[in-house]
N, CA, C and O atoms as CSV, one atom per row, in Angstrom:
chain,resi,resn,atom,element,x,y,z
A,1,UNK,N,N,24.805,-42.000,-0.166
A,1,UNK,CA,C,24.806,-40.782,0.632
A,1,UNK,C,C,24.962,-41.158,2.101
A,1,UNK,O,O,24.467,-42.132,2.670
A,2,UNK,N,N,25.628,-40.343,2.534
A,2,UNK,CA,C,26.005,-41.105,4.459
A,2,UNK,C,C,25.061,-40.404,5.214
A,2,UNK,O,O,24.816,-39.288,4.757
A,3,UNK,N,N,24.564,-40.658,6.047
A,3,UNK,CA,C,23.810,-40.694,7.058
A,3,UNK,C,C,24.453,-39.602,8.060
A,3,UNK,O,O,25.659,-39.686,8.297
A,4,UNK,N,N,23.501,-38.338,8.794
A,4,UNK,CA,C,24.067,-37.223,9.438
A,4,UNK,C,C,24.064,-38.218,10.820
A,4,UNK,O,O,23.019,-38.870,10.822
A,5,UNK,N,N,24.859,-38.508,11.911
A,5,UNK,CA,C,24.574,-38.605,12.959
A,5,UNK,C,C,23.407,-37.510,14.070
A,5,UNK,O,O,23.411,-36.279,14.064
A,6,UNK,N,N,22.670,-38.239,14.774
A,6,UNK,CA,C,21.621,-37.546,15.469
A,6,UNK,C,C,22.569,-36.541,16.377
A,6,UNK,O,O,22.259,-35.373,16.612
A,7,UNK,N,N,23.634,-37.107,16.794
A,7,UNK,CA,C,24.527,-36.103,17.794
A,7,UNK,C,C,25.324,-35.191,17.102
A,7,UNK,O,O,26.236,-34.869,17.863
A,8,UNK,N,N,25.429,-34.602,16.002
A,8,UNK,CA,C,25.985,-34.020,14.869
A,8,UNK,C,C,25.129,-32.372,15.625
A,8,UNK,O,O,24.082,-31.818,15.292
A,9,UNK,N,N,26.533,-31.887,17.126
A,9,UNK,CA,C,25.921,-31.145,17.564
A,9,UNK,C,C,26.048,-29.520,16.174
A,9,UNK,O,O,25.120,-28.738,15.967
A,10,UNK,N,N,26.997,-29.483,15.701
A,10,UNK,CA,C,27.295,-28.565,15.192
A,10,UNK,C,C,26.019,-28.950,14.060
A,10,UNK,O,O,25.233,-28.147,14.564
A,11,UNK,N,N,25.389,-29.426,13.171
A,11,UNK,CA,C,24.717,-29.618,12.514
A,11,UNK,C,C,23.166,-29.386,12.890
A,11,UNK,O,O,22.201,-28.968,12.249
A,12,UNK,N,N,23.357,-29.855,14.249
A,12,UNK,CA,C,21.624,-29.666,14.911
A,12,UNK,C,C,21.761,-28.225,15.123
A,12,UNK,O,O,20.714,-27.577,15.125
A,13,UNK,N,N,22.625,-27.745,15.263
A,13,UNK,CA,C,22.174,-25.914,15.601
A,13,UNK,C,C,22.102,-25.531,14.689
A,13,UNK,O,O,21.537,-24.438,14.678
A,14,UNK,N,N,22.466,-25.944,13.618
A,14,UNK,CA,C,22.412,-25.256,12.289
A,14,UNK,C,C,20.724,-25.308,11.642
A,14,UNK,O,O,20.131,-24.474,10.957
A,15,UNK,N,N,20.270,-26.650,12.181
A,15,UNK,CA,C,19.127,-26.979,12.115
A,15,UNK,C,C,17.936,-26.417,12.644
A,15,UNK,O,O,16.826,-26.150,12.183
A,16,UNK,N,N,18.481,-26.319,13.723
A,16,UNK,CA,C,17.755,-25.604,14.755
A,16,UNK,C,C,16.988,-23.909,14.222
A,16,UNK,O,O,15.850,-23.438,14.207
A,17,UNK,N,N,18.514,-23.383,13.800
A,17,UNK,CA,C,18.719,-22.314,13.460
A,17,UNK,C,C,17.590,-22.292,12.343
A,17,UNK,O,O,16.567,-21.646,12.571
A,18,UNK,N,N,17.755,-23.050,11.011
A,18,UNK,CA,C,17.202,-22.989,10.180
A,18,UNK,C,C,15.278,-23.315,10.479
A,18,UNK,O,O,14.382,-22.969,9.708
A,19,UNK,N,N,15.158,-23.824,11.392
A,19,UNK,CA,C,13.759,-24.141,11.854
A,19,UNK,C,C,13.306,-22.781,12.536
A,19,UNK,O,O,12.172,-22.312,12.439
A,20,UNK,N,N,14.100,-22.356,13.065
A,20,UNK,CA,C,13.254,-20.892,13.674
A,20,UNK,C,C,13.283,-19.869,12.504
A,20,UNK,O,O,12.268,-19.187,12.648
A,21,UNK,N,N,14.008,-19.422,11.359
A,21,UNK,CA,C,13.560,-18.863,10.562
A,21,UNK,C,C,12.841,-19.361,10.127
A,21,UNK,O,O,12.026,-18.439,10.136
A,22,UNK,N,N,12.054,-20.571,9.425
A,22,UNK,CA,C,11.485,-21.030,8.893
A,22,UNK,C,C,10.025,-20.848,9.500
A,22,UNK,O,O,9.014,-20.721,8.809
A,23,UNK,N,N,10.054,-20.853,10.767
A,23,UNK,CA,C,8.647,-19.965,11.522
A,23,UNK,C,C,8.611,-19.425,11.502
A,23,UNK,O,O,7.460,-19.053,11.726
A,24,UNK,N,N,9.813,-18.042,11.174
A,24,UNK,CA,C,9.580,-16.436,11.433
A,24,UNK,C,C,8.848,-16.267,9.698
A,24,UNK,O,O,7.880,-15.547,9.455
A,25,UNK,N,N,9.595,-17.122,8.648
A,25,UNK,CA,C,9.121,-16.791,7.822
A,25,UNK,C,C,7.761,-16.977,7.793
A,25,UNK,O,O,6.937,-16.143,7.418
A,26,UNK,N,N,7.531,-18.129,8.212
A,26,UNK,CA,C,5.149,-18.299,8.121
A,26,UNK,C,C,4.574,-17.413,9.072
A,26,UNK,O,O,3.381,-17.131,8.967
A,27,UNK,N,N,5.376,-16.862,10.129
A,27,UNK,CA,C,4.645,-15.768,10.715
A,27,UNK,C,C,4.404,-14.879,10.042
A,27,UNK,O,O,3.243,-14.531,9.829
A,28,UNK,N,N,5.782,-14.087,9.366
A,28,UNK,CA,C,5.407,-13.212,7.998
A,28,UNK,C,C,4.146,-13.122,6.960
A,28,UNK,O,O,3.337,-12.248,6.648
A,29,UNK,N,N,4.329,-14.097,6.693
A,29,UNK,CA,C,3.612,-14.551,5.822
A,29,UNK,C,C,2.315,-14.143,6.273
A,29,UNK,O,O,1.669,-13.217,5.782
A,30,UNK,N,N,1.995,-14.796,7.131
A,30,UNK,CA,C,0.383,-14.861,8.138
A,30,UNK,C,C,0.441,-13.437,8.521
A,30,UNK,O,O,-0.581,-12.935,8.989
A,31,UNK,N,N,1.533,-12.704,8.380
A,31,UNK,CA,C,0.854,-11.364,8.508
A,31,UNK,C,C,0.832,-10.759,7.803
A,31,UNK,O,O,0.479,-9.642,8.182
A,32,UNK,N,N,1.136,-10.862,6.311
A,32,UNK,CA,C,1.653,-10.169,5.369
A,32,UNK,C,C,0.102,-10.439,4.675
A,32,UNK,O,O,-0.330,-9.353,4.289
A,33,UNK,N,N,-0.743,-11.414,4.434
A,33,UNK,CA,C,-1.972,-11.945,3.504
A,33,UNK,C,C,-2.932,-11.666,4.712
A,33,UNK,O,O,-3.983,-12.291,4.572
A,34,UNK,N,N,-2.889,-10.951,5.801
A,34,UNK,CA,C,-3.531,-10.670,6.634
A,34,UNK,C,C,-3.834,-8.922,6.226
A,34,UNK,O,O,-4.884,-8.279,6.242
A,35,UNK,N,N,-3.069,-8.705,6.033
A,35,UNK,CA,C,-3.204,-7.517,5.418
A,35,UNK,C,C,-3.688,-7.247,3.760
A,35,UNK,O,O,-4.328,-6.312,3.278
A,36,UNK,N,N,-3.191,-8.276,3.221
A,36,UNK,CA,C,-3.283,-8.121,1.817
A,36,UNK,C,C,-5.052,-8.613,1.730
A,36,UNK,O,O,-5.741,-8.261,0.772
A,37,UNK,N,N,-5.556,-9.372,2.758
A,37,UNK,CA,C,-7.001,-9.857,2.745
A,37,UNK,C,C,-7.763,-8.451,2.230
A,37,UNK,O,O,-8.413,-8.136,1.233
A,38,UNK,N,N,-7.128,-7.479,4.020
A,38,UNK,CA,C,-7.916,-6.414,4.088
A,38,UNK,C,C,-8.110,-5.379,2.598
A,38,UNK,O,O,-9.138,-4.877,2.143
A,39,UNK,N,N,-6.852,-5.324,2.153
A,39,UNK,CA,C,-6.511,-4.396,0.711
A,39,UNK,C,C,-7.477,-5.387,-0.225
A,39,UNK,O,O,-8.109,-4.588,-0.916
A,40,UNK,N,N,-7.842,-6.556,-0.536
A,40,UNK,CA,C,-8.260,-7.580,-1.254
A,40,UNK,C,C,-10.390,-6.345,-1.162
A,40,UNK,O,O,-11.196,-5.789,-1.908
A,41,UNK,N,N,-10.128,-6.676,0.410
A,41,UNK,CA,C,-11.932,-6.355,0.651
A,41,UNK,C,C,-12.207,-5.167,0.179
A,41,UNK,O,O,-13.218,-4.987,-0.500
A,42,UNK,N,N,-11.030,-3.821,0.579
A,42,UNK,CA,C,-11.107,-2.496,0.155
A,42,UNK,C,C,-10.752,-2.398,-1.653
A,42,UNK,O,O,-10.367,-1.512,-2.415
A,43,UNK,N,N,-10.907,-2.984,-1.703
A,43,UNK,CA,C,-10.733,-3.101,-3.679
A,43,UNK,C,C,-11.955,-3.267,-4.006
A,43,UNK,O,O,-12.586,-2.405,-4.619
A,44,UNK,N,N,-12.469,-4.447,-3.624
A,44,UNK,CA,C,-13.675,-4.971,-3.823
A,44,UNK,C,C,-14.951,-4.211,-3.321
A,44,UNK,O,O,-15.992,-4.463,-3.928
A,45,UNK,N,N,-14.997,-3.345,-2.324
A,45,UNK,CA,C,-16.309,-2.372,-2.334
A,45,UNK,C,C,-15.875,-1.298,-2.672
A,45,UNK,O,O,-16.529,-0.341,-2.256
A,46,UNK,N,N,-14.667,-0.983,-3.514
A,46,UNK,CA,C,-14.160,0.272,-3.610
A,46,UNK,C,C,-14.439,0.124,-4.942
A,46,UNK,O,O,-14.552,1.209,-5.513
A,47,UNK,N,N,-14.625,-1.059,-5.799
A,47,UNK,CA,C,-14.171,-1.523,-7.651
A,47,UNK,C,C,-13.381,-1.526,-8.072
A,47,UNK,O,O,-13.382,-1.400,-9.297
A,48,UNK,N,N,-12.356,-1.648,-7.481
A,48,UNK,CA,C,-10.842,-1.539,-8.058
A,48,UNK,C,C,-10.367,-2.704,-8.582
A,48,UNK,O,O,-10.947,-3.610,-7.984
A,49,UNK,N,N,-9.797,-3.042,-9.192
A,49,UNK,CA,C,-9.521,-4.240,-9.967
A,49,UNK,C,C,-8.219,-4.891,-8.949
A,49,UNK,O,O,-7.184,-4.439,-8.458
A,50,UNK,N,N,-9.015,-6.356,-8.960
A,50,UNK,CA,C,-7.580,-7.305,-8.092
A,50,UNK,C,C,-6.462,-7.290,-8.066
A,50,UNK,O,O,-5.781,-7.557,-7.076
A,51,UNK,N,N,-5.905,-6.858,-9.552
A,51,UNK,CA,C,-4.678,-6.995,-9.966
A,51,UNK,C,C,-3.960,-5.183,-10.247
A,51,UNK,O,O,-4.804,-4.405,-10.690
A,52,UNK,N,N,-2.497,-4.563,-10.005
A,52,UNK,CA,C,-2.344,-3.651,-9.793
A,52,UNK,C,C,-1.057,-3.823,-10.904
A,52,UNK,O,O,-0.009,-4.037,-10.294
A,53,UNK,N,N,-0.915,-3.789,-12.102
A,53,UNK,CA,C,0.423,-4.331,-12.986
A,53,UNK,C,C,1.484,-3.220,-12.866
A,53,UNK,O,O,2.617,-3.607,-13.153
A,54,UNK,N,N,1.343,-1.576,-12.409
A,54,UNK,CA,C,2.166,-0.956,-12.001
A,54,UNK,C,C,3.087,-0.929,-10.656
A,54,UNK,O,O,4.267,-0.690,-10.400
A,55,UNK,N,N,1.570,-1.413,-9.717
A,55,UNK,CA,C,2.977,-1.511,-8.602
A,55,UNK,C,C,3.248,-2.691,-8.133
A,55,UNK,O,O,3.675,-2.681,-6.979
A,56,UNK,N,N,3.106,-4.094,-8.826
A,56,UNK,CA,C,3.823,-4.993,-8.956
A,56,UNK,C,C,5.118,-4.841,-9.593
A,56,UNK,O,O,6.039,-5.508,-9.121
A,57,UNK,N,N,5.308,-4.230,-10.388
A,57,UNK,CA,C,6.394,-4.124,-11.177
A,57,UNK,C,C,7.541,-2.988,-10.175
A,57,UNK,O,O,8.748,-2.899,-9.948
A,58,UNK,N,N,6.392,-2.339,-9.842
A,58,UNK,CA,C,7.512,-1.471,-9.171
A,58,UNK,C,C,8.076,-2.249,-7.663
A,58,UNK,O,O,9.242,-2.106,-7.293
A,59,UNK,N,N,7.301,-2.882,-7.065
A,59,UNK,CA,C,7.582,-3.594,-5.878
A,59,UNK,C,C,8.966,-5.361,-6.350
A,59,UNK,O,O,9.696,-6.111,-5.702
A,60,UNK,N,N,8.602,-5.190,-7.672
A,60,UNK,CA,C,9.778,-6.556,-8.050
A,60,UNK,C,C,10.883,-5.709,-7.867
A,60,UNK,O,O,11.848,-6.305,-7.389
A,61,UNK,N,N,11.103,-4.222,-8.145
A,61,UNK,CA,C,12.408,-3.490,-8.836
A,61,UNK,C,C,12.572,-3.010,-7.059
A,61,UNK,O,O,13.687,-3.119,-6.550
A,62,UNK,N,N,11.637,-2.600,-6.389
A,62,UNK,CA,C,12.494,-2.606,-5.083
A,62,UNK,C,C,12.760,-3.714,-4.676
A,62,UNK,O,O,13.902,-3.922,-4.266
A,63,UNK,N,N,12.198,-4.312,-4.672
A,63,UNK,CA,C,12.827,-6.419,-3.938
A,63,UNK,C,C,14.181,-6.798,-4.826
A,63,UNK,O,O,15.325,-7.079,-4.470
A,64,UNK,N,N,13.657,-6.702,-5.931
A,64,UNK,CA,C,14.987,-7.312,-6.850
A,64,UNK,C,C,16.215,-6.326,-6.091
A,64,UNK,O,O,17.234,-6.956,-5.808
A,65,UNK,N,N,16.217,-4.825,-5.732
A,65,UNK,CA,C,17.460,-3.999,-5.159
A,65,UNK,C,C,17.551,-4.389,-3.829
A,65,UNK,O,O,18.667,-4.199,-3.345
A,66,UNK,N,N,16.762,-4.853,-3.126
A,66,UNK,CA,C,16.305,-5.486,-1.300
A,66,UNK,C,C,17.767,-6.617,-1.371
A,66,UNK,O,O,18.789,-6.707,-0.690
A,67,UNK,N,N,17.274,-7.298,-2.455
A,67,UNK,CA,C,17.912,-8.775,-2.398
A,67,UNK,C,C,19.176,-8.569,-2.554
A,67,UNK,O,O,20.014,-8.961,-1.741
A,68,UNK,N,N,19.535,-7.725,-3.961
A,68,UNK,CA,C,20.957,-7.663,-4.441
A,68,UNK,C,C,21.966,-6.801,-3.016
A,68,UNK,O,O,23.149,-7.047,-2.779
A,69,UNK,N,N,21.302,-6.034,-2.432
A,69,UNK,CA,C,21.963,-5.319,-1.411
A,69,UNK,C,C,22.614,-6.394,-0.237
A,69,UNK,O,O,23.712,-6.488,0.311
A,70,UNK,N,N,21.097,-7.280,-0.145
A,70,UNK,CA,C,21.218,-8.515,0.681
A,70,UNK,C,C,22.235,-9.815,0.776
A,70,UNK,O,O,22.529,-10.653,1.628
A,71,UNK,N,N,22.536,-9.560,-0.340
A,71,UNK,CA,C,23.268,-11.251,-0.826
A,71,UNK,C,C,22.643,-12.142,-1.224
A,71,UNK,O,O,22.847,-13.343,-1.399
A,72,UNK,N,N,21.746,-11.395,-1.381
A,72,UNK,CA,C,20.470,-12.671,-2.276
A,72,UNK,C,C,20.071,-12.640,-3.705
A,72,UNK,O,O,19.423,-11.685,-4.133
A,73,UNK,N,N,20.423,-13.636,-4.473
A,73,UNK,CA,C,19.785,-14.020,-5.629
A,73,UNK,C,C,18.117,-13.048,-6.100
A,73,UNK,O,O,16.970,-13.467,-5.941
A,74,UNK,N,N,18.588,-11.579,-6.742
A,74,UNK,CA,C,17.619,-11.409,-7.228
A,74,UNK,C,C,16.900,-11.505,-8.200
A,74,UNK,O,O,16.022,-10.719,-8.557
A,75,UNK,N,N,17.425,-13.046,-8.970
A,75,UNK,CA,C,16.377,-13.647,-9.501
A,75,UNK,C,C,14.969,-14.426,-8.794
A,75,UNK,O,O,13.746,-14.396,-8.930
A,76,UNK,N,N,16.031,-15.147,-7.935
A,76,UNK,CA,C,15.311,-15.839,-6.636
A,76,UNK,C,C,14.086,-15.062,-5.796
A,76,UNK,O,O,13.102,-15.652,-5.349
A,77,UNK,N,N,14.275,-13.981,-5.699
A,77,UNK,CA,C,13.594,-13.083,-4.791
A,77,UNK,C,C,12.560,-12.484,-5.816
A,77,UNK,O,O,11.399,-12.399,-5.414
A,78,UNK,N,N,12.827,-12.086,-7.015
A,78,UNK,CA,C,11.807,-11.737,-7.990
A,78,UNK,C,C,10.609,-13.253,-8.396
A,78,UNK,O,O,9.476,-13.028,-8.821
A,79,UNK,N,N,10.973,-14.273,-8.235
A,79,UNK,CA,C,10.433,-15.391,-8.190
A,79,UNK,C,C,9.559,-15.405,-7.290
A,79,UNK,O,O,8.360,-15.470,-7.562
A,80,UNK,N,N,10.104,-15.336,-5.849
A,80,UNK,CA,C,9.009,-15.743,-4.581
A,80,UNK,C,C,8.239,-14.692,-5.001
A,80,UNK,O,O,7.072,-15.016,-5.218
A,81,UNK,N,N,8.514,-13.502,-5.194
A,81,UNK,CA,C,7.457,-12.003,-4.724
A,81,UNK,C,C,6.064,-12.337,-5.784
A,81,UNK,O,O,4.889,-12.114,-5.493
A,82,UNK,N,N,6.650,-13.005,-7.237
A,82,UNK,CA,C,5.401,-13.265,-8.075
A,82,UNK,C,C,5.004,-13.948,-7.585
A,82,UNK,O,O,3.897,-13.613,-7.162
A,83,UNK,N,N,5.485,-15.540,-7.162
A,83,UNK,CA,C,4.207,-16.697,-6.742
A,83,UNK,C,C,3.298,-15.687,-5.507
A,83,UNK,O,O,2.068,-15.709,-5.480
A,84,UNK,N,N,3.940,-15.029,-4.754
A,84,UNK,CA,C,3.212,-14.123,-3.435
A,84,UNK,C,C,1.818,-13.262,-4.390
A,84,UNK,O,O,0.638,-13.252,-4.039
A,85,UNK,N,N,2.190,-12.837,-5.191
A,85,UNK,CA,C,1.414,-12.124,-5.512
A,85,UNK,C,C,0.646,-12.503,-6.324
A,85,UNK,O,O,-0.505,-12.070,-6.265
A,86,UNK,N,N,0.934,-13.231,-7.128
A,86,UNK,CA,C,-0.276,-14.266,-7.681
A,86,UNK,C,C,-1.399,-14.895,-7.066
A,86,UNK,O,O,-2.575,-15.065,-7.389
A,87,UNK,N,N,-0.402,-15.312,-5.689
A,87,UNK,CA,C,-1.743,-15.644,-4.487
A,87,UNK,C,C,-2.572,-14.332,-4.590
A,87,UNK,O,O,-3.654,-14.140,-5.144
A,88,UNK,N,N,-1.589,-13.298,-3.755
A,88,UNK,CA,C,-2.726,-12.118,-3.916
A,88,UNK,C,C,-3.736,-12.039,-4.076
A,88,UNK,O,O,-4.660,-12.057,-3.262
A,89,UNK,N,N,-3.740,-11.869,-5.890
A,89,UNK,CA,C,-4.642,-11.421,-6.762
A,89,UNK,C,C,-5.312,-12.440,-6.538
A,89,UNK,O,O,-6.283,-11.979,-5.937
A,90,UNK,N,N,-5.520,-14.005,-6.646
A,90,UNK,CA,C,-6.299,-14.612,-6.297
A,90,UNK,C,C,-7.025,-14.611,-5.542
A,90,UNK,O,O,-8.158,-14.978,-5.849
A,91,UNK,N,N,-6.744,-14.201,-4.184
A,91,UNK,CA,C,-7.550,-14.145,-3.072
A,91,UNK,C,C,-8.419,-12.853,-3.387
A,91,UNK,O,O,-9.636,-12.833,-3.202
A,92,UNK,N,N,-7.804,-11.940,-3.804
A,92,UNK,CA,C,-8.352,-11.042,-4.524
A,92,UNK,C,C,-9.420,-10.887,-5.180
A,92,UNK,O,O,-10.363,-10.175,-4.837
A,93,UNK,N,N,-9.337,-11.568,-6.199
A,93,UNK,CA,C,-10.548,-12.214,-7.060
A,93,UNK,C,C,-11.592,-12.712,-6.559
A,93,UNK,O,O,-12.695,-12.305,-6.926
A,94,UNK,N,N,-11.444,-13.818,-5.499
A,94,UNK,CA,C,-12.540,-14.651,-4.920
A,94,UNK,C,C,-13.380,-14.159,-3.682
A,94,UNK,O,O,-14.368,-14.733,-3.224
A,95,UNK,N,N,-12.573,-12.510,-3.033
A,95,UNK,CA,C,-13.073,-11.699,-2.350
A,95,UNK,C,C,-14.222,-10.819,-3.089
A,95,UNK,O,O,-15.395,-10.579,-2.801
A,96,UNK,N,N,-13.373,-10.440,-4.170
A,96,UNK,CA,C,-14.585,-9.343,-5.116
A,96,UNK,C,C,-15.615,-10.412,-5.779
A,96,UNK,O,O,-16.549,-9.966,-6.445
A,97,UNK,N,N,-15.466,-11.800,-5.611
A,97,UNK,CA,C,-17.001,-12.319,-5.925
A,97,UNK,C,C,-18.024,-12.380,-5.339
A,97,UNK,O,O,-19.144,-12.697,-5.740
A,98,UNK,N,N,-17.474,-11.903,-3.810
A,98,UNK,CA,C,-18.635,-12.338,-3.206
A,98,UNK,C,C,-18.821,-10.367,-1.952
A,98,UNK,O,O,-19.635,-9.961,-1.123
A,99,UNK,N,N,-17.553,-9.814,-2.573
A,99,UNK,CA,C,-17.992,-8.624,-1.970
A,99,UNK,C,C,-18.435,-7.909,-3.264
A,99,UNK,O,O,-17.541,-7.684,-4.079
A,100,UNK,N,N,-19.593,-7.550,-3.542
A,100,UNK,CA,C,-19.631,-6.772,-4.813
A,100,UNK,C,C,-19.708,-4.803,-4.341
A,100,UNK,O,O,-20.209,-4.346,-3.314
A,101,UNK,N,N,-18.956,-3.901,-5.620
A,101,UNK,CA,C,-18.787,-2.964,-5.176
A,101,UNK,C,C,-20.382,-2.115,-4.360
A,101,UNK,O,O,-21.594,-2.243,-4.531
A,102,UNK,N,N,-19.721,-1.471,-3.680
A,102,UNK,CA,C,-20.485,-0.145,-3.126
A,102,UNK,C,C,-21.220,1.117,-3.631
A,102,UNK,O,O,-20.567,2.160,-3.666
A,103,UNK,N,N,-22.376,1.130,-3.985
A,103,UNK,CA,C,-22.306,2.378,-4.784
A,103,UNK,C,C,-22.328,3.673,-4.056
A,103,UNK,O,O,-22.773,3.347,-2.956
A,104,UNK,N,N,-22.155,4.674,-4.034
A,104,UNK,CA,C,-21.883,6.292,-3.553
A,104,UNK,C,C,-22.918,7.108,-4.469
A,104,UNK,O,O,-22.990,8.334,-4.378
């Protein structure tokens, strides 16, 4: 395999390029499970169960149409959204162990 030259200006912007999405994406992220914390806590003194199997399903079928509109592999995109949400529910879970519900 050959070796990219370090002065490979057309290549470093490409790089470049690809490094600043690559932060926009963990910013996302960090704000996206920032929120999902809060929905995690309001489950948990509310009793609602971690896991939501209707509107997961419905949130794959808008992403899976997000992507295909996009140019993106909506297999690919139905992939990330589960590992995402698997976290979720996890965090989910380990919130409602230690928030137990509220009674009214």
């Amino acid at each position: 395999m050959a070796e990219t030259p370090a002065s490979d200006s057309p290549l470093a912007k490409y790089r470049s390029s690809i490094d600043n999405i690559d932060a926009a994406l963990i910013h996302m992220l960090a704000e996206r499970f920032k929120v999902t914390q809060e929905v995690g806590r309001y489950k948990a003194t509310a009793g609602l169960p971690a896991a939501d199997p209707l509107r997961e399903e419905q949130q794959v079928a808008r992403l899976r149409a997000l992507a295909e509109q996009a140019g993106l592999d909506p297999v690919f995109s139905e992939k990330f959204l589960r590992f995402i949400v698997a976290e979720v529910i996890h965090h989910h879970e380990r919130i409602a162990e230690h928030e137990p519900p509220t009674s009214d």
